[in-house]
Structure formats: structure tokens, C-alpha cells
ROSE-4610 file (N, C-alpha, C; in Angstrom, 1 decimal, always signed):
// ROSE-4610
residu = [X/X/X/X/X/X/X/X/X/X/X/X/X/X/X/X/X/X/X/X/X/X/X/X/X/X/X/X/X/X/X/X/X/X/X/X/X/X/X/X/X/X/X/X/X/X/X/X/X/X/X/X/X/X/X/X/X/X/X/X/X/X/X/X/X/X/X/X/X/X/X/X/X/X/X/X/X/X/X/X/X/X/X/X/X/X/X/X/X/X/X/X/X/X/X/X/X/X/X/X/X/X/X/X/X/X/X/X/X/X/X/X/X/X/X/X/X/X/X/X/X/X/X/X/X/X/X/X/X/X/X/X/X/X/X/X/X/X/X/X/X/X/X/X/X/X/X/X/X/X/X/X/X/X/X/X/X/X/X/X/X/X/X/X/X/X/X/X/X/X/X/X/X/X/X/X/X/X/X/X/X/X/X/X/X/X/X/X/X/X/X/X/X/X/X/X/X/X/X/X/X/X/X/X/X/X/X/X/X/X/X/X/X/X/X/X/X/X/X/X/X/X/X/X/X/X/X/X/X/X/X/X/X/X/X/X/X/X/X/X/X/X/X/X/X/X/X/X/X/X/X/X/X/X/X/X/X/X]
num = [1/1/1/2/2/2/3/3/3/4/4/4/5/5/5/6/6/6/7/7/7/8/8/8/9/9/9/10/10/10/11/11/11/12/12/12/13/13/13/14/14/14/15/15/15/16/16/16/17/17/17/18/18/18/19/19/19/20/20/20/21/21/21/22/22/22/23/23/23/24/24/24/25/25/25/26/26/26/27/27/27/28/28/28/29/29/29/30/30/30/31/31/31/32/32/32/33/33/33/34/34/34/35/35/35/36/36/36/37/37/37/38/38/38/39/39/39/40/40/40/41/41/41/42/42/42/43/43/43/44/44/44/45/45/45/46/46/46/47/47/47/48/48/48/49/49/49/50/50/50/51/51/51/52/52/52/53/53/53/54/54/54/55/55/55/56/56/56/57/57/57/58/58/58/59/59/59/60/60/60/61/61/61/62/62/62/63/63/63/64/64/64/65/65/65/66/66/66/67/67/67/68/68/68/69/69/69/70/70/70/71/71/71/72/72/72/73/73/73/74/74/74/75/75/75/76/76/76/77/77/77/78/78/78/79/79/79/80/80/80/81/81/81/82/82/82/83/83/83/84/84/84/85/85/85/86/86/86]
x = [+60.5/+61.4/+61.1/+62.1/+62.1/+63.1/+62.7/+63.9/+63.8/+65.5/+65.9/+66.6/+66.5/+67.2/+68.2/+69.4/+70.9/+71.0/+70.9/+71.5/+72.8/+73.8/+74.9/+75.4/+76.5/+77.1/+75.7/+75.1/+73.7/+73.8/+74.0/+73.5/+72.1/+71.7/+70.1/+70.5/+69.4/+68.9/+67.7/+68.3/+67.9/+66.6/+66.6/+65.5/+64.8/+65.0/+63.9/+63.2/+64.5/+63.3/+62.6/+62.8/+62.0/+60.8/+60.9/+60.2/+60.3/+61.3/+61.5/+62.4/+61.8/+62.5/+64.0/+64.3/+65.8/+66.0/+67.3/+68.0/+67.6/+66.5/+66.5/+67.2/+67.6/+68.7/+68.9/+69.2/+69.0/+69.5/+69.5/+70.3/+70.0/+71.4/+70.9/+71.5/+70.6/+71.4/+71.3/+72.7/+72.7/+72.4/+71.4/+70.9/+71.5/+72.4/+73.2/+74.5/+75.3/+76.6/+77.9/+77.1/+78.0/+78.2/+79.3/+79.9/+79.0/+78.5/+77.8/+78.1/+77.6/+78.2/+77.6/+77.6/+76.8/+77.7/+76.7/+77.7/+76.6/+77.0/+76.3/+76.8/+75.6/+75.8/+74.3/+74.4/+72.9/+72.8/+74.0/+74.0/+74.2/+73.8/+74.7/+75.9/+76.7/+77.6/+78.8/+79.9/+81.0/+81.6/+82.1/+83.0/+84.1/+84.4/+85.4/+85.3/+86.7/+87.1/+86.1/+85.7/+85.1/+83.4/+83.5/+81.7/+81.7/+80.7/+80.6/+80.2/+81.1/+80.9/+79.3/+78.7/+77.5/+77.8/+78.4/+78.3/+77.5/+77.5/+76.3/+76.4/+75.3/+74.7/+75.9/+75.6/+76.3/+75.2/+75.5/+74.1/+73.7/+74.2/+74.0/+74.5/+74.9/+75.8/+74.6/+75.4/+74.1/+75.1/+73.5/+74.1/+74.3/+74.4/+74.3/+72.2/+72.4/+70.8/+71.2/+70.7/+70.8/+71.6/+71.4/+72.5/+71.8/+72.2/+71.5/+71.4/+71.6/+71.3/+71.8/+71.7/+72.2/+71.9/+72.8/+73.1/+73.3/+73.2/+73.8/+74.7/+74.9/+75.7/+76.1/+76.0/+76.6/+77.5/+78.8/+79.4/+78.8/+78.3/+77.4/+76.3/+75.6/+74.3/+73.5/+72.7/+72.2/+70.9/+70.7/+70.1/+70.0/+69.5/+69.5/+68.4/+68.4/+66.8/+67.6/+66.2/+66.8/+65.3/+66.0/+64.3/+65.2/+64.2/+65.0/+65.6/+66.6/+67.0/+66.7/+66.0/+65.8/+66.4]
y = [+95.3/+96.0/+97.5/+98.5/+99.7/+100.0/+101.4/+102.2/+103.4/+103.5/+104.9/+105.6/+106.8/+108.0/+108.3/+108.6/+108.8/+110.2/+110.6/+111.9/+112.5/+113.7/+113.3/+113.7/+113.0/+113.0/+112.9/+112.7/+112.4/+111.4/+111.2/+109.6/+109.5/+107.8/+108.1/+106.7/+107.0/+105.6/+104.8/+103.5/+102.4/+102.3/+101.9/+101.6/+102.4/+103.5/+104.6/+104.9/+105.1/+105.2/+104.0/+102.8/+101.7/+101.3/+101.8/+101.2/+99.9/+99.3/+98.0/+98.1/+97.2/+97.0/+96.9/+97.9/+97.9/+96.9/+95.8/+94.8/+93.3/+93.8/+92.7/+92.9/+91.8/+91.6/+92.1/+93.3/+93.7/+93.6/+93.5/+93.3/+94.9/+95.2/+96.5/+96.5/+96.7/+96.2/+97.9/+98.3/+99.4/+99.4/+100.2/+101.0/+101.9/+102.3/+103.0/+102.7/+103.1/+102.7/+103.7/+104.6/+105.3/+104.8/+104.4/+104.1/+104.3/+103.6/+103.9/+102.7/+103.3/+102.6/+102.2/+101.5/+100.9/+100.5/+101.6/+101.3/+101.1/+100.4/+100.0/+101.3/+101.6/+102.6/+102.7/+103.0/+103.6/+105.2/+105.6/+107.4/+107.6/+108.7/+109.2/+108.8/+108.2/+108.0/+109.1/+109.0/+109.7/+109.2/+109.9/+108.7/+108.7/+107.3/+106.2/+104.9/+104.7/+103.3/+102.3/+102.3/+101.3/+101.6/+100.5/+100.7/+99.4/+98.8/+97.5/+98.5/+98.3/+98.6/+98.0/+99.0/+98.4/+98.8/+97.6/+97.7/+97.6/+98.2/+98.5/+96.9/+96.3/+95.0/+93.8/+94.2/+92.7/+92.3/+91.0/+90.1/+90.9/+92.1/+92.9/+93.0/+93.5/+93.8/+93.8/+93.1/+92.6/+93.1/+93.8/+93.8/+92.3/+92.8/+91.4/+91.8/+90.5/+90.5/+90.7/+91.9/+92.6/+93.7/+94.1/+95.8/+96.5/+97.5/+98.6/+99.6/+99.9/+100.6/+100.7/+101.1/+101.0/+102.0/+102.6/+103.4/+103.7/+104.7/+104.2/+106.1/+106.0/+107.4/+107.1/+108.0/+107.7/+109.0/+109.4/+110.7/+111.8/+110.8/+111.8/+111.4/+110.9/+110.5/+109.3/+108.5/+107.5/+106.7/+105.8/+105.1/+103.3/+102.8/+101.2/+100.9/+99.8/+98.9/+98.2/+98.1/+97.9/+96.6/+95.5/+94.5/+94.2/+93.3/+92.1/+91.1/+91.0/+89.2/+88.2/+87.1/+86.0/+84.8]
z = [+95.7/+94.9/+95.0/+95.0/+95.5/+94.8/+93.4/+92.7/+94.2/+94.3/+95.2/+94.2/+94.1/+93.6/+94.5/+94.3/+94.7/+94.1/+94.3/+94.3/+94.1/+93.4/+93.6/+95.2/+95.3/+96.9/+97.7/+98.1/+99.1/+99.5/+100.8/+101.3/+101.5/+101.4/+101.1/+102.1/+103.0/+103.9/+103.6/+103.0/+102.6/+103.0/+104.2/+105.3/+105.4/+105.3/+105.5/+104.2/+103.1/+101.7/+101.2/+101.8/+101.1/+102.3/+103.5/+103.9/+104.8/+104.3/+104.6/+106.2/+106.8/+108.5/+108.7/+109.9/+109.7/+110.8/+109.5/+110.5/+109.3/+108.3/+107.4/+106.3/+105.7/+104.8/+103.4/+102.7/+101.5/+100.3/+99.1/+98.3/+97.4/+96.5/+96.4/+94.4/+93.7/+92.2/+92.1/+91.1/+90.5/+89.2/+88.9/+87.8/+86.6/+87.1/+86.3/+86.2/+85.1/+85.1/+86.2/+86.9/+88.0/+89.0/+89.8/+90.8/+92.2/+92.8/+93.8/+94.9/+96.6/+97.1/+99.0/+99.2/+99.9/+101.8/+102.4/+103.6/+105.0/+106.1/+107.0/+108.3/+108.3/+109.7/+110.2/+111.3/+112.1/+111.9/+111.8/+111.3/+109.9/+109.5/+108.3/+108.5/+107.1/+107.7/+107.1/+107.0/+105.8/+104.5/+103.6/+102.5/+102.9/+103.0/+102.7/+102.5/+102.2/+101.8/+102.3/+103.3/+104.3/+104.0/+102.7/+101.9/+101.1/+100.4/+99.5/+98.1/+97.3/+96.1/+95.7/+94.7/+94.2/+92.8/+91.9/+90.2/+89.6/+88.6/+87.2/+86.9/+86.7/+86.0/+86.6/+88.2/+88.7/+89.4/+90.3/+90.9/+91.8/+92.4/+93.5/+94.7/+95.3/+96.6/+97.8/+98.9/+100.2/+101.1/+101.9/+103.4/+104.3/+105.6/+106.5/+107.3/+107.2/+108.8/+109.9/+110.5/+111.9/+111.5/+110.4/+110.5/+111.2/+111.3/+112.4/+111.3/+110.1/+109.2/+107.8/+106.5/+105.3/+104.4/+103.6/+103.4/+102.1/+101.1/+99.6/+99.4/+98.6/+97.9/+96.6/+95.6/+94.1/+94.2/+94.0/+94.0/+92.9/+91.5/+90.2/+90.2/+91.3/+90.7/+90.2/+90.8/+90.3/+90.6/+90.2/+91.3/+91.1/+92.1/+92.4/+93.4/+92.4/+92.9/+94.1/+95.4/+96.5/+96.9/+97.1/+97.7/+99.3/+99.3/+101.2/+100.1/+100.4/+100.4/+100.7/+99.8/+99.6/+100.2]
């Protein structure tokens, strides 16, 4: 389990701030009640539509096994506990 800080507008890579191997499976719970949002890229990526919502106090939003990378952004700021998936 790994709190990341989100920044506002900042993408923050998953994989790189937790440490954890890129390509294993993550689940990512949000922390705060601001909109934040969860996208699969090997690059920085850009905003759009094409992201997995991460809501305040749901069971948590999962990548797939074998992404090539993951990604988070809050537009005001936040942050979400990030582990591997179980």
C-alpha cells in the first residue's frame, strides 16, 4: 500500500512512485472526494475522455496485467492509495 500525492493537474506515474513493477496489476482507491483519474500509457500521457474514473470511497478502480504503464491526475488535487491487485 502506497499513499501518492496528485498534485493539481500533474500526472504522477503509478509505477514509478510506488515502486511496484510495471505490467502488475493495480488497484488505485481515492482518498479524497476530488475527481481523479486513472489512465494507461507508457508516456505521460494527455487529458481526455479516454481514462477509468477513480471515485472517493468506491472498491477502487484497476488497471489490466501487462500495462505498459499507469498513470493518475486529479485536476484540484489529491491523492489515492495505490497496492498490486490481489
Amino acid at each position: 500500500m502506497s499513499i501518492v500525492k496528485l498534485p493539481a493537474s500533474t500526472f504522477v506515474d503509478l509505477y514509478a512512485e510506488t515502486g511496484i513493477t510495471i505490467g502488475v496489476k493495480l488497484v488505485a482507491l481515492n482518498l479524497t472526494p476530488n475527481d481523479a483519474r486513472l489512465y494507461h500509457s507508457e508516456n505521460e500521457p494527455t487529458i481526455t475522455d479516454d481514462h477509468i474514473p477513480i471515485i472517493f470511497r468506491s472498491s477502487g478502480s484497476i488497471n489490466e496485467t501487462g500495462d505498459v504503464g499507469a498513470w493518475a491526475m486529479c485536476v484540484s488535487g489529491g491523492a489515492i492509495d495505490v497496492k498490486e491487485a490481489e
